[in-house]
C-alpha positions in Angstrom: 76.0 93.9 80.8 75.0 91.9 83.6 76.1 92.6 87.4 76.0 90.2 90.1 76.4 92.0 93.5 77.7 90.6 96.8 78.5 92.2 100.3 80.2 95.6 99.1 81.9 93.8 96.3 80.2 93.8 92.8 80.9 91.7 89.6 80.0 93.4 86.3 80.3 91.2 83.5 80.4 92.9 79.6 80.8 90.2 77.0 84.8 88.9 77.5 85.5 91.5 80.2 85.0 91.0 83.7 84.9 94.3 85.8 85.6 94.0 89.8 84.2 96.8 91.5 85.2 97.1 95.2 82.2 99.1 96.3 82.4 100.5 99.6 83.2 104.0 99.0 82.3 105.3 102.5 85.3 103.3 104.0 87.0 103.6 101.0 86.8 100.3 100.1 88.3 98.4 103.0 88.4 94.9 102.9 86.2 93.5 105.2 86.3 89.1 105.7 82.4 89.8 104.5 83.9 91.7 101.3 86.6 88.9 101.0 83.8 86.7 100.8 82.5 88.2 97.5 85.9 88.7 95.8 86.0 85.0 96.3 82.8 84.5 95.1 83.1 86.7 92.3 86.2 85.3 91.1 84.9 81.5 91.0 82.0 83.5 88.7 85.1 84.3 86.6 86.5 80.9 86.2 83.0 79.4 85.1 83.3 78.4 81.4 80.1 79.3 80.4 80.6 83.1 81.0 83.7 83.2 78.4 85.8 86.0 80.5 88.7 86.3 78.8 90.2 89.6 81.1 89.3 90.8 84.7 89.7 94.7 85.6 89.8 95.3 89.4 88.7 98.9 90.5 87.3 100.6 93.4 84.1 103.2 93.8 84.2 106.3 94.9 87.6 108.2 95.3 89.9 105.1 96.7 90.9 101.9 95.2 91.5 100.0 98.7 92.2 101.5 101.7 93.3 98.0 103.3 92.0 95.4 105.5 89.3 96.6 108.0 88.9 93.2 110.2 84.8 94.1 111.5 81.6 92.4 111.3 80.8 89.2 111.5 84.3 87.4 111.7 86.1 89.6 114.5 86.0 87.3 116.9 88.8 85.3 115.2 91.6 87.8 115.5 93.6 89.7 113.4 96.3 86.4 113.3 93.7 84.1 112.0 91.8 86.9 109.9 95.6 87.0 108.1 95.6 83.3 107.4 92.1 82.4 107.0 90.3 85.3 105.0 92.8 87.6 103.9 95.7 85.2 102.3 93.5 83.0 100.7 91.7 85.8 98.9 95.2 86.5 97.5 96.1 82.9 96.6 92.8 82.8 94.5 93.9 86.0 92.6 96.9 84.7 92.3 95.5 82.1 90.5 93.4 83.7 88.1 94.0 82.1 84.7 93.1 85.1 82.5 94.9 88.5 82.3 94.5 90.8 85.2 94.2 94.6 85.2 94.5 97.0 88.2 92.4 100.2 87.2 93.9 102.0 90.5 91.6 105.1 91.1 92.8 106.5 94.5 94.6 105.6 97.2 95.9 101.7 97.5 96.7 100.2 100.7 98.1 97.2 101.7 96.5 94.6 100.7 95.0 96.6 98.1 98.4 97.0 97.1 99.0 93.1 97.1 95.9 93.0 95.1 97.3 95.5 92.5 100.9 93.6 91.8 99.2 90.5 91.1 97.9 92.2 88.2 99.5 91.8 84.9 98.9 95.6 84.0 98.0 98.3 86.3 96.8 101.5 85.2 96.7 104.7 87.9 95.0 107.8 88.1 97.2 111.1 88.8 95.7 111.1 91.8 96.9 107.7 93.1 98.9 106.8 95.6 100.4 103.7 96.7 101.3 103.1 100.4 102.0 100.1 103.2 101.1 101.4 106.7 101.9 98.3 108.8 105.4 99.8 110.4 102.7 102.8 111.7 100.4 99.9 113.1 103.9 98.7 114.9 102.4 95.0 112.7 104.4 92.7 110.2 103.4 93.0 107.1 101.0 90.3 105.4 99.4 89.9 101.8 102.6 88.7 100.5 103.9 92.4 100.1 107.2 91.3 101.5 107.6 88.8 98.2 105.7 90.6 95.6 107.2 94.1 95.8 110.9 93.1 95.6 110.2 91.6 92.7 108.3 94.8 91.1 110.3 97.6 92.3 113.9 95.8 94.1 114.6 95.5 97.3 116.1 98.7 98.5 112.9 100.4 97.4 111.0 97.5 98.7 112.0 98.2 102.2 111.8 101.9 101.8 108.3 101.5 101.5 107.5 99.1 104.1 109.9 99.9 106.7 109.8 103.8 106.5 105.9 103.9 105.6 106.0 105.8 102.9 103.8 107.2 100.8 104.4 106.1 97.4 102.5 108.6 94.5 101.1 107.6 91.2 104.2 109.4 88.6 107.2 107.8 91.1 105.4 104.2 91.0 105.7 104.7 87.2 109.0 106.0 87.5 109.7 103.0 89.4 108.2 100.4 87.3 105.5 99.5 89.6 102.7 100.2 87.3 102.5 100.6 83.1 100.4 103.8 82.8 99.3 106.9 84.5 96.5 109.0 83.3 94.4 112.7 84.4 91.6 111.8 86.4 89.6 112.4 83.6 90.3 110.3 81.2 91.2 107.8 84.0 88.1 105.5 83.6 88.4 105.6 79.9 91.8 104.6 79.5 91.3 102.1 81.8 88.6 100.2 79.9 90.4 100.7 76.5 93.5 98.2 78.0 90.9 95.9 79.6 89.4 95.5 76.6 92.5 94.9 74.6 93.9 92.3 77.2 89.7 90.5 76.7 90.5 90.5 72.6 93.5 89.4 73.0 94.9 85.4 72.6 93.6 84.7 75.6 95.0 80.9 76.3 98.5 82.6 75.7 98.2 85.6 78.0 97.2 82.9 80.5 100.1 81.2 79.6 102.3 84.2 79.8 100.7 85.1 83.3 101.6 82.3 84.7 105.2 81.8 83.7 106.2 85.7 84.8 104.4 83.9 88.3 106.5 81.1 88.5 109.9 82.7 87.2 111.1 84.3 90.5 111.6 80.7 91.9 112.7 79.2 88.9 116.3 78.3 87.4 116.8 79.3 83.6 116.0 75.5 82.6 113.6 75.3 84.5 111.9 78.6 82.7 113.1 77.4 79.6 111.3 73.9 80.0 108.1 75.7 81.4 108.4 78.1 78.6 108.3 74.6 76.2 105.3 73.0 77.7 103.4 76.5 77.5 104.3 76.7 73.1 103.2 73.1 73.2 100.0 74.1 74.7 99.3 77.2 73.2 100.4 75.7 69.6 96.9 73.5 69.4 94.8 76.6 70.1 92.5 78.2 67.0 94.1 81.9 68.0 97.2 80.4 67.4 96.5 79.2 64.0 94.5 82.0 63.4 97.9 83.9 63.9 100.3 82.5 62.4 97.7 82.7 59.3 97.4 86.6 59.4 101.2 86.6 60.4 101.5 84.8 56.9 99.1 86.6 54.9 100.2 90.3 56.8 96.9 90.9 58.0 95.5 91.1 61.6 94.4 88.0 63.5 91.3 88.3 65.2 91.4 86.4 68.5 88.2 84.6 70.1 89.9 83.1 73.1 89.6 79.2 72.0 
C-alpha cells in the first residue's frame, strides 16, 4: 500500500481501492481551507489513470468522521462568505464528480459538510456510534455544502427540514431507518465491514458503476426521457467495455464474471 499525505488529509492507495483518511483527530476532523486543499489534491491523485482506482472510501481518524468546516489558518482573512464559495463548494463539486464509486465509512459524528461529503457517496456505511447532524440554525447561518439539495433527495423534504431547521441530532439506526445510509454496524466490526463493501464496489464493473453514479446524479433534474435517453448513451458506452463482455459470457455460461475495470 502506498500513502501520500497532505495537510491533515491522507490518501492511502491499496491496489483498486483508494482510502480517504480525514486525519485530524484532535479537532475531530474539521475541514480546514488547508485540509480542503488535500481532499483536492488527493482526489486529482484518484482520477490519474496510471493508479487504476476503481472505488474511493472516505473515513475519518480518531472517534469522528467530520465535525464540519473550521475556517482557520492561513485563508481567514477571506471570510466565511468567500471561504463558502471559494474553498468549501468547490471541494464538493470535485466529489461530486468523482467518476468511480464512492463509499462513506462514517465512524463518528458527521457534520455539515461532512454530511454533504457523506450523501455524495454512493454507499455509506455507519458505526453504531454515529451520528449525523446540521448545526447551522445554532450558528443563526444559512446552510451551505449543498445540504439544502442533497438531503431532500435522500431522506424528503419534511425530514429534510427537520434536520436543518430544528438542528437536530440525527443517530446512526434512525438514518438507516430513514434511508440515509445502507448499513450500520458495532463499532467493532465497523472498520471491517467497511473495507469488505469498498472492496466489492473496487472489483466490481467499474466503467458501469461510474455510469450508474452518474445517472442517479443527474436524475433529480431530469424528465423520464430525458433519463431514459441518458440511460441509452450510458448501455451504449458501457456495451464496448471487456467487463461487459466478460459478463454477459459468465451470464451465458452461469459462472461468475470477474471484472478488471477496462
Amino acid at each position: 500500500m502506498e500513502a501520500l499525505d497532505y495537510e491533515n488529509i491522507r490518501l492511502e492507495l491499496d491496489g483498486p481501492l483508494a482510502t480517504l483518511v480525514l486525519a485530524d483527530p484532535d479537532r475531530l476532523n474539521a475541514l480546514t481551507p488547508e485540509m480542503v486543499d488535500g481532499v483536492q489534491a488527493a482526489l486529482l491523485e484518484v482520477a490519474k489513470p496510471r493508479r487504476g482506482v476503481r472505488a474511493l472510501m472516505i473515513t475519518g481518524e480518531g472517534r469522528a468522521f467530520c465535525a464540519g468546516a473550521n475556517i482557520v489558518g492561513r485563508k481567514l482573512e477571506i471570510g466565511a462568505r468567500n471561504a463558502v464559495e471559494g474553498v468549501f463548494h468547490p471541494m464538493i463539486r470535485k466529489l461530486r464528480d468523482v467518476e468511480v464509486p464512492v463509499i462513506a465509512a462514517v465512524n463518528g459524528p458527521c457534520v455539515g459538510i461532512g454530511l454533504a461529503m457523506t450523501l455524495l457517496a454512493d454507499f455509506v456505511v455507519a458505526s453504531e456510534s454515529a451520528y449525523f447532524l446540521v448545526p447551522f440554525r445554532n450558528l443563526a447561518s444559512a446552510t451551505d455544502s449543498g445540504l439544502t439539495w442533497l438531503l431532500p433527495r435522500a431522506i424528503g423534504v419534511a425530514r429534510a427540514r427537520q434536520l436543518v431547521m430544528r438542528a437536530e441530532r440525527l443517530p446512526a439506526r434512525q438514518a438507516l431507518d430513514w434511508g440515509m445510509i445502507n448499513l450500520v454496524v458495532s463499532a467493532d466490526d465497523f472498520a471491517t465491514a467497511a473495507r469488505q463493501a469498498a472492496r466489492e464496489f473496487a472489483e466490481g464493473p467499474t466503467i458501469a458503476l461510474g455510469e450508474m453514479r452518474r445517472l442517479f446524479q443527474a436524475s433529480a433534474d431530469a424528465s423520464l426521457d430525458a433519463q431514459m435517453e441518458a440511460e441509452a448513451r450510458a448501455v451504449r458506452r458501457t456495451s464496448r467495455t471487456q467487463d461487459n463482455v466478460a459478463a454477459v459470457r459468465a451470464f451465458a455460461a452461469k459462472t461468475k464474471a470477474n471484472f478488471t475495470g477496462a
